[in-house]
N, C-alpha and C positions, 0 to 999 in steps of 0.2 A: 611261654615264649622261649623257644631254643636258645643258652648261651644270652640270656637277653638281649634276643635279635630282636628288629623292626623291619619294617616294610616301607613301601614307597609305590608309586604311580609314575608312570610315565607314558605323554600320549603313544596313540598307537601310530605306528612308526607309518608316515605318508610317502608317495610316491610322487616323486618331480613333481608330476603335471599339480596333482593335489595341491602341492605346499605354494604352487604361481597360482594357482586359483586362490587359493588364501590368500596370498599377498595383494592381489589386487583388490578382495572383498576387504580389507583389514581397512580400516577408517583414517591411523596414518598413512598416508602414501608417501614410497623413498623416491616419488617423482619420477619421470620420463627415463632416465639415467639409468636409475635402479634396472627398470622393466626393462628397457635394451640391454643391460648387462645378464641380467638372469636369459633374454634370450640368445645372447653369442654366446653364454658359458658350456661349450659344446664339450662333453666328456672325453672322448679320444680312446677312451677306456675300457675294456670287457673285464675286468675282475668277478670273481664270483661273490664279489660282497659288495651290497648295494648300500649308498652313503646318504643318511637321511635324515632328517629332523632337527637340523642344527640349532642351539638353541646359546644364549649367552645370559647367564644369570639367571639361567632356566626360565629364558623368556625368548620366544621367539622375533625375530629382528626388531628390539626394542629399540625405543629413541630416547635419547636424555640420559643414560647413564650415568651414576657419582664415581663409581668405581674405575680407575684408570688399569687396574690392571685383573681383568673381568676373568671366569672362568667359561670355557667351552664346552661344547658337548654333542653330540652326535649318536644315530642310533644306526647301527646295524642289522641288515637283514637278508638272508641266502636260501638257496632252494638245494640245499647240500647239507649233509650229517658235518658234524664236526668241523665246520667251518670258524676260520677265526682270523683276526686282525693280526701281523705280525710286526706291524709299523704304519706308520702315518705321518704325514706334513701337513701342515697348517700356513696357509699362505693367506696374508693380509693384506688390502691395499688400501690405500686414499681415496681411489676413485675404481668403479666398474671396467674403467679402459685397461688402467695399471692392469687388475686383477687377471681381466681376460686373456691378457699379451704374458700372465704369470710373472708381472714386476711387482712383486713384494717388498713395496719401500716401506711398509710401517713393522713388520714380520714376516721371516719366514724359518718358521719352525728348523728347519730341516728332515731328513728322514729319522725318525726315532724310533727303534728296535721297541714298540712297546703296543700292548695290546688293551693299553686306557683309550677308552672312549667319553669321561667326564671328566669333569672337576680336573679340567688342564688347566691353570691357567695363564692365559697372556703375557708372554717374555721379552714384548719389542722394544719398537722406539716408544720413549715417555709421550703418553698422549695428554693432550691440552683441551681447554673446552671447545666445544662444541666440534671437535675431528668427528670424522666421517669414517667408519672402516667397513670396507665391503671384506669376507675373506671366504675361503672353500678349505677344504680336506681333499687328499688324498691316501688311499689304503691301501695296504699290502695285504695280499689272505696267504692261507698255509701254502701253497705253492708259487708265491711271488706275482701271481697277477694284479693287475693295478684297477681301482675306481677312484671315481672323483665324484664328488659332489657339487651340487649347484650351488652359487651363490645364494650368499645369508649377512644380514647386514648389521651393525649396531652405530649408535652414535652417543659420545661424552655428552653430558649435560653442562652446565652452568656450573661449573667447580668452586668457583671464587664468591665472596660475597660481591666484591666489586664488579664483574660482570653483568650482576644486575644495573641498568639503568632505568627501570622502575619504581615508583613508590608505591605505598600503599598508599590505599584510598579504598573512600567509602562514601556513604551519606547518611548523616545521619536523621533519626526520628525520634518523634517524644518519648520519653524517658516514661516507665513506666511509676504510676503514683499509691494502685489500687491494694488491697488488700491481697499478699502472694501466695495464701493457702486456699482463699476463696475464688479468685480471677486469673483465669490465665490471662497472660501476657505474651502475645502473640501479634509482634510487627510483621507489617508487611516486607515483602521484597524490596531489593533494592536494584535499581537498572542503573547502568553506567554505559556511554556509551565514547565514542571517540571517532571522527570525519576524518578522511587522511588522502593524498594523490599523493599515486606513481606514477611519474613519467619517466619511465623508462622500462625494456623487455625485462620481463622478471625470470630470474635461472631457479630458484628456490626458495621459500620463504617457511620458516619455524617460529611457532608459539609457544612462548613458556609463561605458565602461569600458574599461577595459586590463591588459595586462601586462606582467614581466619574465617573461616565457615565454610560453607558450601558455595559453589560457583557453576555456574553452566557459560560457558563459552561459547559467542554467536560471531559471527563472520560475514560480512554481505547478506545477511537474512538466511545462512543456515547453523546451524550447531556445528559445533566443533568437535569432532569428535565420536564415539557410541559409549562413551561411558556415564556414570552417572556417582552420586555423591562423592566429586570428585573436590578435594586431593584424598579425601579419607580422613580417618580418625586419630589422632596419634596425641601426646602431652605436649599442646602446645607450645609451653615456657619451655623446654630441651627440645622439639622438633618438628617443622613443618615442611609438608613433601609439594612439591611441585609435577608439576604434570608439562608433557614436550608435546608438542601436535605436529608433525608436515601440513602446512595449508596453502603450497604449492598453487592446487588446483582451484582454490576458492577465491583467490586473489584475480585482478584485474589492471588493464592498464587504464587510469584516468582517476577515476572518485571510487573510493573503498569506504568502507567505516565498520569499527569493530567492536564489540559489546559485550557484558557481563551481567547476569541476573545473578543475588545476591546474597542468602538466607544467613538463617542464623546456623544451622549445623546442628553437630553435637558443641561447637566451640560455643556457643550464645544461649544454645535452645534450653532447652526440659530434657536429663537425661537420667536414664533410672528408675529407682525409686526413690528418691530425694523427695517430691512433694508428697507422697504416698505416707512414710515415715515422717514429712515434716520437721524436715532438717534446717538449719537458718537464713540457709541457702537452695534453690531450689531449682533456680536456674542459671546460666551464664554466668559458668563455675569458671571461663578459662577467658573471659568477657563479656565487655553488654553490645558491643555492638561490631558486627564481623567486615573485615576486607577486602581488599583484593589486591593483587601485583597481578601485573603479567603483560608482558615486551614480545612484540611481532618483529623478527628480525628480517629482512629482506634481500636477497643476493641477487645484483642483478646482472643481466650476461655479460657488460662490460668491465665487472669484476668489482665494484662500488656496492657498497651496501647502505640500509638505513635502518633505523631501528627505532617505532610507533611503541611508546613506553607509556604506562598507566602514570599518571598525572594529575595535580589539581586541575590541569588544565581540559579535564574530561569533564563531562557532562551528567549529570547525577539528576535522575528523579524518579518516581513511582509509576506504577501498573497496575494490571488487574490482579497478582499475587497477591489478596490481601493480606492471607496469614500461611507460613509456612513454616509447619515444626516436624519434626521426625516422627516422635511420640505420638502428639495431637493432631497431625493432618493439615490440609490446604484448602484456603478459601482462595476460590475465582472468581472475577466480575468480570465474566467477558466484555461488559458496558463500557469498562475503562482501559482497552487493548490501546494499545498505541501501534496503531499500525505501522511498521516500515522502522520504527524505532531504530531495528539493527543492521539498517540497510544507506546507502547513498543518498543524500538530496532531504533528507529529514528532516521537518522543522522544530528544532530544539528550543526555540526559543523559551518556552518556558518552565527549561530545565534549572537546575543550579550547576554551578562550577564543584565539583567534585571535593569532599573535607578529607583531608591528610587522615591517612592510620594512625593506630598505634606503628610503634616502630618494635617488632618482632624479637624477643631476647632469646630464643632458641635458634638453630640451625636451619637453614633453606637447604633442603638436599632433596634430591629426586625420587622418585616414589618407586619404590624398589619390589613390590609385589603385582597381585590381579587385579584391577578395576572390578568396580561393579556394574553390570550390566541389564542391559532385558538381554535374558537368555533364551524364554520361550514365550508364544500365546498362546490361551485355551481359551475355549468355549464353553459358556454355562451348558450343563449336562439336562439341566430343568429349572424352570421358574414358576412359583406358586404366593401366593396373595392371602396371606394369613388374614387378612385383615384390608379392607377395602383401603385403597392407594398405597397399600405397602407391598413391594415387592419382593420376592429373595429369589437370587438367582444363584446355584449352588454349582460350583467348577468341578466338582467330581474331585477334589483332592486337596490337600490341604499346602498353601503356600505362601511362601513371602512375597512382597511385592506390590502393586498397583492395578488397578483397572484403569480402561481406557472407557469413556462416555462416549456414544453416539445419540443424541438427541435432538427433538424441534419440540419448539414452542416460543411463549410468548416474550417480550423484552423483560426482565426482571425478575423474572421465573427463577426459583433457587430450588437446585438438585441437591437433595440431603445423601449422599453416599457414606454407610457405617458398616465395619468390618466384624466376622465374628469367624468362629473355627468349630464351633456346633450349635445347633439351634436346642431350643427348650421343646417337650412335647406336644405344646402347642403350635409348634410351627414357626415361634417367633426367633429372632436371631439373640443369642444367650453372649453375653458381653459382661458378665460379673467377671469374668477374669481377667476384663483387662486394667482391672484395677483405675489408677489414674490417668491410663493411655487416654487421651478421647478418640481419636482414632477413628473419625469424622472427616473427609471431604465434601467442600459444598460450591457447585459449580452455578453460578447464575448466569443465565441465558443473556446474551444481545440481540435474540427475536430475528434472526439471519437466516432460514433454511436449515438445511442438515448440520449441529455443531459438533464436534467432535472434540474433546480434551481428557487429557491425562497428568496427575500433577505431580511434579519435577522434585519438589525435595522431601517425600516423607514418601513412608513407605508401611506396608502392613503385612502382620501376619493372619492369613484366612482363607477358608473354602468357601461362606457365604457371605453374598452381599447386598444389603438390603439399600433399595432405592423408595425414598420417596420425594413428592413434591412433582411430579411428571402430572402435565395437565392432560399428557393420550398416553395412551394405554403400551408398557414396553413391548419387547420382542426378543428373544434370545440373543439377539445382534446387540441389541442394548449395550450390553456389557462384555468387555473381552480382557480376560486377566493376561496381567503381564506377569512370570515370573521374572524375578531382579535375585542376581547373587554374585560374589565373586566368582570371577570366568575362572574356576577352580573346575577343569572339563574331569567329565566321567572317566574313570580310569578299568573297572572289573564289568564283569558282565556274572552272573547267579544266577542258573534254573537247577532245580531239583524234581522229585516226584510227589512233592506237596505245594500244592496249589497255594496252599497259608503263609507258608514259607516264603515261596515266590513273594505273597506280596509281603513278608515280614521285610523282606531284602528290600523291593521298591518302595517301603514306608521307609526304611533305613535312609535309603540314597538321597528318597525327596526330604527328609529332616535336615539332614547335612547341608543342605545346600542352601534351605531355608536359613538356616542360621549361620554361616559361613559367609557375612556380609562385612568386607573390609578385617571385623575381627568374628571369633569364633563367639557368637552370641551363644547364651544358654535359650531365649524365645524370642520369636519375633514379632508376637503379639501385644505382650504386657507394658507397662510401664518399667521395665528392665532392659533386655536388652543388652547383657555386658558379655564383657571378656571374661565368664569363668573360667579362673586356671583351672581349678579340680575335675569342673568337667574337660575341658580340652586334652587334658594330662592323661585321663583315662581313656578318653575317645581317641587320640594323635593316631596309634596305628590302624585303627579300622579309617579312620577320613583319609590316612594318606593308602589305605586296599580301593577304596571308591574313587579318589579324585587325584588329582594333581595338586596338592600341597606345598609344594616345594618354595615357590616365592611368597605363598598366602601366609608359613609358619615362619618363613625369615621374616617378613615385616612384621607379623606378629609378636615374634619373640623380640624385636625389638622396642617396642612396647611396654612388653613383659621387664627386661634389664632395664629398662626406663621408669619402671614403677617401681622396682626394687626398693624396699624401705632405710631408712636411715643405717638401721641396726643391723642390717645383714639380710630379713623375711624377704619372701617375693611376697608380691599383696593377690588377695583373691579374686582380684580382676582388673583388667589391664586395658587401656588403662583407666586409668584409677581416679576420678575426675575430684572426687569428694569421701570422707570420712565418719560416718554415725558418729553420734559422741556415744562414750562409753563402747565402742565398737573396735576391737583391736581387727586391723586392714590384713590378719594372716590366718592360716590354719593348714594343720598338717595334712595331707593328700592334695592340698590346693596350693598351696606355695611351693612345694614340689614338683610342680611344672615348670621352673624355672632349668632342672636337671634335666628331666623325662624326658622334654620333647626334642632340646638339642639332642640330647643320647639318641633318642629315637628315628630324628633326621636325618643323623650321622649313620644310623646304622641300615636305612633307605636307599640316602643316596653316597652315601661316603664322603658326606658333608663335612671337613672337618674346620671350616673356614669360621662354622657358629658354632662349633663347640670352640674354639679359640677365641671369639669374640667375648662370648658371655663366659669364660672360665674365671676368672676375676671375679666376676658377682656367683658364680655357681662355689668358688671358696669361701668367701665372705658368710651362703646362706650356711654353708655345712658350721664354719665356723658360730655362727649364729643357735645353732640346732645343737650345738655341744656344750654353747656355755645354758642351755636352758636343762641341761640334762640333769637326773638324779643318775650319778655313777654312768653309765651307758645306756640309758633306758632314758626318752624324751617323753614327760609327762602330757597330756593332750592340750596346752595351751592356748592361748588365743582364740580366735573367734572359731573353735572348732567345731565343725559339722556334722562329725562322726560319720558313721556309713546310711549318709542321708538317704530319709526315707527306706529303709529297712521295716522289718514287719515282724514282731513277735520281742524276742529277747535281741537285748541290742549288746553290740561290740563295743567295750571301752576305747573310750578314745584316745587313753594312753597309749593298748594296743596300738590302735591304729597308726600314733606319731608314732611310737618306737617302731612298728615294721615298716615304714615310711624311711627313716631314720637310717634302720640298718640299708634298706633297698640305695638309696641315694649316697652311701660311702660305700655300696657295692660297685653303681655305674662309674662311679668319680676315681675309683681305679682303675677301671678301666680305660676313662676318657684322658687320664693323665698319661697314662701307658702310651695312647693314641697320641696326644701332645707332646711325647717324649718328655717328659715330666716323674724321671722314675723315682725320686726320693718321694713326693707328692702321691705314685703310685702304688708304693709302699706302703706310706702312712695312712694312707684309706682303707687297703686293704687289711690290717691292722685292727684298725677302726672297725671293722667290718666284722671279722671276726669277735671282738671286745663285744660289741652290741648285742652278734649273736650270743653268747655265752650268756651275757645277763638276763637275755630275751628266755630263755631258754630256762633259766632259772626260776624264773619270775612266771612264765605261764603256760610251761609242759610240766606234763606227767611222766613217771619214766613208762610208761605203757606207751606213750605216744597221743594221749591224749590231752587237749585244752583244759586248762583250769577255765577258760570262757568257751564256753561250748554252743559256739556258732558256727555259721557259714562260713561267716563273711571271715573269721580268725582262723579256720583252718586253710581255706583257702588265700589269703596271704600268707601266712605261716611258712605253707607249701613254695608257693607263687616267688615269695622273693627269698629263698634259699636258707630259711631261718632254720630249718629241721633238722635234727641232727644224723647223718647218713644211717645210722639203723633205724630210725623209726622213725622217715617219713614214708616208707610204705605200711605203718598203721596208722599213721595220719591221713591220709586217701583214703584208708578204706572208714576212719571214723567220719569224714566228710560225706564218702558214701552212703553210708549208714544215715546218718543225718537228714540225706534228702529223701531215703527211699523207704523212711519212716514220715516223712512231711508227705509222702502221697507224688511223689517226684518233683516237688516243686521248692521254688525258693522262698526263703526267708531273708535273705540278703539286699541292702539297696545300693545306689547307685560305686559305692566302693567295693564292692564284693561281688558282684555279681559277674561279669566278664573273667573275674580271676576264678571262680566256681568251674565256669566251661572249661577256659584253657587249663587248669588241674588237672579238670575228670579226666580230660584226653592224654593228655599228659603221665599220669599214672594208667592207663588204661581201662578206662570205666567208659568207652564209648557208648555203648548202650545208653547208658545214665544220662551222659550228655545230651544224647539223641533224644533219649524221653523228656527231657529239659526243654530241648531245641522245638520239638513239635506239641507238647502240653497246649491244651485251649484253655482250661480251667486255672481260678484265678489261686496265685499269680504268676503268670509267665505272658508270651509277647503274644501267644498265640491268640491268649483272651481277648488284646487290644483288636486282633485283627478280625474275631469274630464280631465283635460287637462294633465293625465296622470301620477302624481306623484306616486312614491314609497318610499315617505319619506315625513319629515314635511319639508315647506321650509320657509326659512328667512322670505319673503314679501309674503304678499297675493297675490301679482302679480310678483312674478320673472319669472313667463314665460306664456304666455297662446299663445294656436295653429295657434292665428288669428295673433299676434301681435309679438308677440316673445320673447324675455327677459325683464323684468322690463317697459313690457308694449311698446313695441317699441324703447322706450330710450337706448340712446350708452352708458351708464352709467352701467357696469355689475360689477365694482369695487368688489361691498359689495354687494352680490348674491347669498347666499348660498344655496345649496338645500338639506342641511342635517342639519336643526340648529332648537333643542326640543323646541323651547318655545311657540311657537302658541301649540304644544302637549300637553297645560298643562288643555285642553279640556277633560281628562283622568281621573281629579281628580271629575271632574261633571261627567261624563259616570259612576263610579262606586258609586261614594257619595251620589249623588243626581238619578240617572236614572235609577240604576241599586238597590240603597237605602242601598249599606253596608257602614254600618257606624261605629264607636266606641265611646261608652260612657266613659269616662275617659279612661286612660292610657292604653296600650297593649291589646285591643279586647278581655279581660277578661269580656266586658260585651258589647254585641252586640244592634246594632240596624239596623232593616234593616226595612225599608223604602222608598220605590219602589217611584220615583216622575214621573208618568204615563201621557204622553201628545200624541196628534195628531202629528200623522206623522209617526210612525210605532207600527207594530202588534205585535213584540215581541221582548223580550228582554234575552238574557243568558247572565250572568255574575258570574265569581267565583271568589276568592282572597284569597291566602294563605296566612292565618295572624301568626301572630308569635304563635299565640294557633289554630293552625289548619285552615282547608279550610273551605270555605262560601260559601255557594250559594245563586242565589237570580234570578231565571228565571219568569220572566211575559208573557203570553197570552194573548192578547185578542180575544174573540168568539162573535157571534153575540148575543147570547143572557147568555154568561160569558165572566168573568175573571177567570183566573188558576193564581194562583203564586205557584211555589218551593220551600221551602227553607232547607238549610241544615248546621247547627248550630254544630262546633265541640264538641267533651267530654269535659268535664270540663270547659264550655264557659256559659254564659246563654244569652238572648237575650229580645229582646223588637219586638215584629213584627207589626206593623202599616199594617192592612189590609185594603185597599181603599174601605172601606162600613159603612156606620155607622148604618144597618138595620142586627143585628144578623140573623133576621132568613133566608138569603138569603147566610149566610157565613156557609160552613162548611168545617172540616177537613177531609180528606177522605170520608167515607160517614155521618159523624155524624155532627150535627151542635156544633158550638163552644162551645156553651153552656153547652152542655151535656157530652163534654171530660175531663177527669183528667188527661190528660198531661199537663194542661195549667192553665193558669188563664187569665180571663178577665180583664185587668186592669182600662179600660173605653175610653171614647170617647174622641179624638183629632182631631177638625175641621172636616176632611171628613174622618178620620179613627178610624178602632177599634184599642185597642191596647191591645195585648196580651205579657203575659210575659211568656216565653218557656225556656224550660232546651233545651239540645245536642237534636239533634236526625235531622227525615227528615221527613217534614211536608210537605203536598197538599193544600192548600185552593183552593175552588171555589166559586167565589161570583157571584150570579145571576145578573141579570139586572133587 
């Protein structure tokens, strides 16, 4: 990693019409108001810079906001070289009339000589809850012409606790008696509902609501909303998110009535491995039994409002949800639907009156990241019947998520549906790995025609799913997978000249997204399921090359500082619900995500908002990591992991904390420098040095070789700047030596591995890497893909065709075949391979620099960074090379062309020399380097 840069995502930059087609498909609606302002907001404007994708807290026109003074952001985009912003105004209004007439009574910016397009943030009038701000941009480009952007809207949430006029509420159910290692304990849902008239015209109505569990919001008989396990996961006791709805159009003049179905969550349910390990506790670690708040406020035209608040005085009873856990799955009785339940005219009579909550000791603040969603459906690919009335119907890929039933048959019929992610040779569906998940749905029929269900709060990780209990015979139609993940959208696009590849890339993407639910799960299959920091910390910049990261790792990280240990540790997963005994909650490479991934954000998007939040605990951890120290060197304490799953001779763990140790008093100089924090900058720096010197003493050779003579040590060694300037180019080449004596392959596990690639290239060992990158033979990624993967898996060997799971061994415990961290191959594919890179903070200033090795012919790669997409396609020809590249407005770049013979390079048809787009900046090792403004450029270098 350059300068220890990072990456980032940012959607691809839409046009007007696209972003009002979004808004009106988007499940809040800003109401009537909204849509007639975004239609007058007529431009007036020809600039050659078009104004796009406005976003506020890198969410696009969110509702409910905690933050009164939000940051901005916008994407530019021109059909001109060297195009760029030279100023911009930001005008805010109250309402879309304000806006459109250009009365900016809440802000307006003024014209600011400045060519920022993020992380502006908000300088007006003090906003209060629930304000309303509609605002637009306008921009200046290099020769004074002006654009304007469409309207883009946000709205304050509930600031105050006293705002709320809500209680919680719930209903309660029998308390569990039975034995809790042998019987799950799995209540039913809980339905709440509440009858309500308006009389009088309604101008706009907002729902805000939340729970201690999970909650599905219903409104005159539809849902509220398109999201699902909502409000999310987060430490209860410090903080619970609430969720905002527009429900505007759901509303009605005369009889309404509005409702809540109820589960237990992660806050009540079975989460982890707690009953797997049998720990004292094993469920309903944060409570036993979950609730709900949530206030429908109502605005109506003659300027009067009301506000329908969750109440004893609601209505509390059961359904056909009998059992709903995340882990273990959902039981349905279609027999016991209560029809109409969440609709007008209902006869509740024998309902109960609603039992008061707990009363909440953490925070109510608004849910600050991406919901989770259905993102896609597929279709079984094939169904086959191992076994007479067993079914498996296989989706062709491996995913998190739900199915949907289509079925007939008789009343009381029970569909057994069970999840799996590879079958046994037999044909059967293989479920030893999900440990204590059950991971079971079971729908029973109400004998009605075609039924159709899909269940609301659990969720699985799988490619096959096996039905039984069907009294006629299924159909492909049968079953239709949902994927579900956080709307974390696709950010790169990957094709190469290796087919393997390709799908090494699209096993990457589908993993990510699989586990990317609320928090960065390591599977979505097992009885786990957590926030690994270690893997997160490793994977942060390749998930933020694939996706849009940006609100997923602010909620997260806050999580992450919310789990933060008494003593200083970050814990190794976040959060952090329960504790093994005998089990210290830290270890080095995994509590060091507390550092990593704000660094890594900040150096995406120029984020410096969370490295200034978590700075405080990011001292505390360093401070923590110093007093465990022998002299400068952190012995491998706590629950450490080492370079899990590694193969052969393994890396001390002490290595590992101490170059852990020194990396994180590298970044934390850096980030204090960026805080303006210079005595702190100093002192780490310092620090930094001190570490290395003892590092240094402790486990080089003066040859430049490892007294631990591994991968996974030289490549951090290398990786985090430990080497001492003469002889880390014999340290590369003892790295190299190492693997191309292994037969090209690695010995390295999930800590070493990603830092192995970015090295090779890095010292220039492309080749090497190359042969890394496309290897079939085990172990590397290629093997997974022959032997038929559609996802990354845990082990290099959890299954291959000849042998069968983990190598033949009856050991399938710890198996997963949906778990990102071998994926963190992604962050080299685009940094090093593919050459996009970023010179300091937020891809304001580009570098792309293609690292071109045997082994394939071509390469496309794009990345949409927070200032626009990238490109960076290579060729080779027999007697050239072609590269692409495409540099957004307002960006400028550095391009390393693999030649260092000018007159063999040219642009289009001109040689470099002789173009005025550009300048020649000079020669670096085997490249030219050129300094380019936006635009899209061709070189072709001869041979």
């Amino acid at each position: 990693m350059r300068n220890l840069t990072g990456f980032c995502y940012q959607e691809k930059a839409m046009s007007e019409k696209q972003i009002f087609r979004n808004l009106k498909k988007r499940t809040f609606r800003f109401g009537r108001v909204l849509l007639v302002a975004l239609l007058l907001s007529a431009h007036g404007f020809s600039g050659n810079l078009s104004v796009e994708y406005l976003r506020c807290e890198y969410l696009v026109n969110p509702l409910g906001i905690q933050n009164t003074t939000p940051r901005l952001s916008w994407i530019l985009t021109s059909e001109e070289r060297n195009q760029v912003q030279t100023a911009y105004r930001i005008l805010v209004s109250s309402t879309p009339e304000k806006l459109a007439n250009n009365n900016a009574d809440l802000w307006d910016s003024g014209k600011m000589e400045s060519n920022q397009t993020n992380q502006i943030v908000y300088s007006g009038k003090q906003l209060q809850s629930r304000d309303e701000c509609y605002w637009k941009v306008r921009v200046w480009d290099k020769s004074g012409a002006v654009s304007e952007s469409s309207v883009a809207y946000w709205s304050v949430g509930l600031l105050n606790y006293s705002d709320w006029k809500a209680k919680w509420i719930t209903h309660n159910v029998e308390p569990f008696t039975g034995d809790k290692y042998e019987e799950l304990y799995l209540p039913p849902a809980r339905y709440l509902r509440k009858s309500f008239k308006l009389g009088k015209q309604i101008k706009s109505a907002k729902v805000y609501a939340s729970a201690l569990g999970l909650y599905e919001l219903r409104l005159n008989g539809q849902k509220v909303g398109d999201a699902c396990f909502t409000p999310g996961w987060t430490d209860y006791n410090k903080r619970v998110y609430y969720n905002t709805y527009d429900v505007t159009d759901l509303l009605k003049a005369g009889e309404n009535a509005i409702g809540a179905i109820l589960a237990d969550g992660w806050y009540a349910g079975y989460i982890g491995y707690a009953l797997f390990v049998k720990l004292d506790k094993v469920r309903g670690f944060y409570g036993e039994s979950p609730s709900f708040i949530g206030q429908l406020e109502v605005t109506f035209t003659d300027g009067s409002k009301e506000i329908i608040a969750s109440s004893e005085e609601w209505m509390a009873g059961l359904g056909p949800i009998r059992e709903a856990d995340i882990l273990m799955g959902e039981v349905y009785d279609a027999r016991l639907e209560n029809t109409g339940w969440d609709q007008p005219g209902f006869n509740a009579e024998n309902w109960e009156k609603a039992d008061l909550g707990l009363k909440l000791s953490g925070a109510l603040e608004a849910y600050p990241g991406v919901l989770v969603k259905h993102i896609e459906e597929i279709q079984p690919i094939e169904m086959t019947e191992p076994e007479k009335g067993t079914y498996i119907f296989n989706l062709g890929k491996n995913i998190a998520g739900i199915v949907r039933l289509k079925v007939s048959g008789e009343k009381g019929e029970e569909v057994t549906i069970r999840y799996g992610e590879m079958l046994h040779n037999d044909g059967s569906l293989m479920t030893e790995n999900l440990r204590k998940a059950r991971a079971t749905d079971t729908y029973i029929l109400k004998g009605e025609g075609v039924e159709i269900w899909e269940p609301r709060f659990t969720y699985h990780g799988f490619q096959y799913v096996e039905v039984t209990g069907l009294s006629q015979k299924p159909d492909l139609s049968t079953i239709t997978g949902i994927v579900m993940n956080s709307d974390t959208r696709q950010a790169s696009t990957f094709t190469c000249s290796s087919e393997m590849n390709n799908q090494l890339y699209q096993n990457i993407l589908t993993t990510q997204f699989a586990n990317f639910f609320d928090v960065p799960t390591d599977c979505p299959q097992r009885d786990e399921r957590l926030g690994w920091t270690g893997d997160a910390q490793l994977y942060s910049v390749s998930a933020a090359y694939n996706a849009d990261v940006s609100a997923f790792f602010t909620k997260w990280m806050q999580d992450v500082d919310d789990g933060q240990l008494w003593y200083g540790a970050y814990p190794i997963f976040a959060p952090i619900p329960y504790i093994r005994p005998y089990h210290v909650p830290h270890s080095p490479a995994w509590s060091d995500a507390g550092i990593i991934i704000p660094y890594n954000m900040y150096k995406i998007y120029g984020d410096t908002l969370l490295l200034r939040r978590m700075y405080p605990g990011m001292k505390r951890f360093m401070d923590f990591q110093l007093s465990e120290s022998n002299g400068f060197l952190r012995p491998g304490s706590g629950n450490n992991y080492g370079d899990w799953l590694s193969l052969g001779k393994e890396t001390s763990k002490d290595l590992i904390a101490s170059a852990y140790f020194a990396y994180d008093a590298k970044m934390m100089s850096e980030i204090a420098q960026c805080l303006n924090q210079e005595e702190d900058a100093a002192y780490y720096q310092h620090l930094f040095q001190n570490i290395k010197k003892d590092y240094a003493r402790q486990y080089m050779n003066e040859d430049g070789s490892l007294k631990e003579h591994t991968q996974t040590a030289y490549a951090l060694s290398l990786y985090m700047g430990l080497y001492p300037e003469n002889l880390k180019e014999q340290g590369a080449a003892f790295l190299a030596k190492m693997i191309t004596e292994n037969g090209n392959r690695f010995s390295s596990g999930f800590i070493g591995t990603k830092h192995v690639m970015l090295v090779l290239s890095d010292f220039g060992y492309n080749d090497l890497a190359y042969s890394l990158f496309t290897q079939t033979e085990y172990p590397s990624w290629g093997y997974s893909v022959v032997n038929g993967s559609t996802s990354i898996w845990e082990r290099w060997n959890s299954y291959t065709k000849e042998t069968g799971f983990l190598g033949g061994k009856t050991r399938s415990a710890m198996n997963s075949f949906s778990h990102y961290s071998f994926g963190a191959v992604a962050e080299w594919m685009f940094s090093k391979a593919a050459g996009i890179d970023t010179d300091g903070p937020g891809f304001r200033k580009i570098i792309i620099k293609p690292s071109i090795g045997e082994g394939l012919q071509f390469m496309n790669a794009s990345y949409n960074s927070v200032n626009g997409r990238i490109v960076s396609n290579w060729k080779k020809g027999d007697d050239r090379l072609e590269l692409h590249v495409e540099i957004p407005a307002n960006t400028s770049a550095q391009i390393y062309v693999p030649s260092v013979e000018r007159k063999k390079i040219r642009e289009g048809k001109t040689l470099i020399g002789k173009s005025n787009d550009f300048s020649i900046v000079g020669i670096n090792g085997t490249y030219t380097v050129l300094q380019v403004g936006s635009g899209v450029y061709d070189f072709t270098i001869e041979k």
